[in-house]
C-alpha positions in Angstrom: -182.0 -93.6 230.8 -185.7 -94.7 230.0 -184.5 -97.7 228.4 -182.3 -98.9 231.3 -184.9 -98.6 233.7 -186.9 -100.4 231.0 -184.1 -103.4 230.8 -184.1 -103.6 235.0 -187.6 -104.0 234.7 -187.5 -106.8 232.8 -184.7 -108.7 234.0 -186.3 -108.3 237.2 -189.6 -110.2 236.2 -187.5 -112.4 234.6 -185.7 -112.6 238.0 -188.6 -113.0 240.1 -189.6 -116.8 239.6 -185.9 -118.2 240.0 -186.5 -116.3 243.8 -189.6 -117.9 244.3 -188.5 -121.2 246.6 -186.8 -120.5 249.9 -183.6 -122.0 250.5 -184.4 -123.9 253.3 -184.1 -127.5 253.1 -187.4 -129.4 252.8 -189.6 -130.7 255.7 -188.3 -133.9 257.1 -190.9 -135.9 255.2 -191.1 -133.8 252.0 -189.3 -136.3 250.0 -189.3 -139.3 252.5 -192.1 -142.5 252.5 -193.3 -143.3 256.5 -192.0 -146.8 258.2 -194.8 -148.2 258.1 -196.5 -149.5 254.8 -200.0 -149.0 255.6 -199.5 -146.1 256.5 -198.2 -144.5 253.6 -200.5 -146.3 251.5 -203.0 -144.0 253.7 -200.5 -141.2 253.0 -200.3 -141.3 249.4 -203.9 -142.2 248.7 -204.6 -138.6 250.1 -202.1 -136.4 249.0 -203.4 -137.8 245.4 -206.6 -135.9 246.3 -205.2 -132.5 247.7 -204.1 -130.2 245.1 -201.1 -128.1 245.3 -201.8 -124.8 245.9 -199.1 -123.2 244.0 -199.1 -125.7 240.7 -202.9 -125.2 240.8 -202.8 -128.0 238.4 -201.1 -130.9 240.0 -201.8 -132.7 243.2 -199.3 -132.5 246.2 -198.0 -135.8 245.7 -196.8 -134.8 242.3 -195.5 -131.6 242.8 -191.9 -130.3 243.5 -193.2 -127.2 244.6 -191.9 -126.0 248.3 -195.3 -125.8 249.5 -196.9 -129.1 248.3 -193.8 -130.5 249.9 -194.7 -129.1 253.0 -198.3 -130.5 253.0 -196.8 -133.4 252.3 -194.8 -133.5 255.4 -197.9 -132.4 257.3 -200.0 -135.6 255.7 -197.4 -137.7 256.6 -196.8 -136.2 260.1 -200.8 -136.4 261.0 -201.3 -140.2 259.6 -197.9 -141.3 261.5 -199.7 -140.2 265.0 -203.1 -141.9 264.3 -205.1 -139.2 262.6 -207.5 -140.8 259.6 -207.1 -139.8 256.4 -210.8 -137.7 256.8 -209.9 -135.5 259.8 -206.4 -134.7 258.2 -208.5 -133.8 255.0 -210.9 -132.4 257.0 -208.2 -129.7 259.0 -206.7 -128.9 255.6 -209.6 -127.9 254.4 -210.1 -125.7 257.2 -207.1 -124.5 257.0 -206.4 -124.0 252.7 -210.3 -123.4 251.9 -212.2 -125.7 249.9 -209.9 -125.0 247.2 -207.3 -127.3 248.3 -209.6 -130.6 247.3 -210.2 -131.8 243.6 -213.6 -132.1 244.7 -215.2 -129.3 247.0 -218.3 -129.6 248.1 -221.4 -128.1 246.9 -222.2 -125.1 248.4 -223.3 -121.5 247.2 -219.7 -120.4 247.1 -218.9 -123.7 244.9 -222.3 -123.7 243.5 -220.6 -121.7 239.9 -218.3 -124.6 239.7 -220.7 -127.5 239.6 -223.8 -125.6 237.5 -222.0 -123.9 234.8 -220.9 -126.6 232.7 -224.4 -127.9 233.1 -225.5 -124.5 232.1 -223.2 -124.2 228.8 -224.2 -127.8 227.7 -227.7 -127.1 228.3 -226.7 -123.3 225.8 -225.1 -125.3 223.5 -227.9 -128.1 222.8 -229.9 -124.9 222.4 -228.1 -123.4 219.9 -227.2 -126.4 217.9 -231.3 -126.8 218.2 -231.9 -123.9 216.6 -229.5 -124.0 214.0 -229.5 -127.4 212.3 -233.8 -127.8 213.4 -234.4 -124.9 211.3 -234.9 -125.6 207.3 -234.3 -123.6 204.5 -237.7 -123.1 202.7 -236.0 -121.9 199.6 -234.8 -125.0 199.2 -237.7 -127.3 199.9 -239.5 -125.0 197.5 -237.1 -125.7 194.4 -237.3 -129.6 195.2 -241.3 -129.5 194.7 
């Protein structure tokens, strides 16, 4: 019996993923380039800054997730009726958290982000200071 429920279990995390997308159709300009050139240049030159919050890893204009499509659609939507590029950034931001953007701004809640590599380079010169500055007097003694 144990095992059963063990095999359910399993199938259903496998499960789970394959679930994950709606099956709604995608937003009118998911998948779709605007009319007007300049416009989409606009368009596309943001959405390469946004990232997608579900791929974590990839920006919204090169995801195929459900939800970078929709903030596609919304990028699209707000530069088709005059918006610039900054206030639509700008409202996403406000809307996703500083997260959405490959390059928050510095703040105290961003502030781990932008010091600790400078912190772990500064540890690492450090160490590698201390371990190749250091010589070995046994062998300066046997070279005398």
């Amino acid at each position: 019996m144990r095992l059963r429920h063990l095999i359910a279990a399993l199938l259903a995390m496998i499960a789970v993923p394959v679930l994950a997308d709606s099956a709604l159709p995608p937003a009118e300009l998911a998948y779709s380039q605007l009319k007007d050139p300049a416009k989409e240049a606009e368009a596309r030159k943001l959405m390469e800054t946004l990232r997608c919050l579900v791929c974590q890893g990839q920006s919204i204009a090169d995801s195929d997730a459900e939800m970078a499509g929709d903030m596609r659609a919304l990028v699209r939507e707000k530069i088709a009726e005059g918006q610039q590029p900054a206030e639509v950034r700008k409202w996403l931001v406000e809307r996703y958290g500083d997260y959405v953007t490959y390059d928050p701004p510095f703040s105290w809640l961003t502030a781990p982000l932008w010091l600790l590599p400078l912190l772990l380079i500064a540890a690492g010169l450090l160490i590698a200071r201390r371990s190749f500055g250091k010589s070995d007097p046994t062998i300066e003694g046997e070279e005398a």
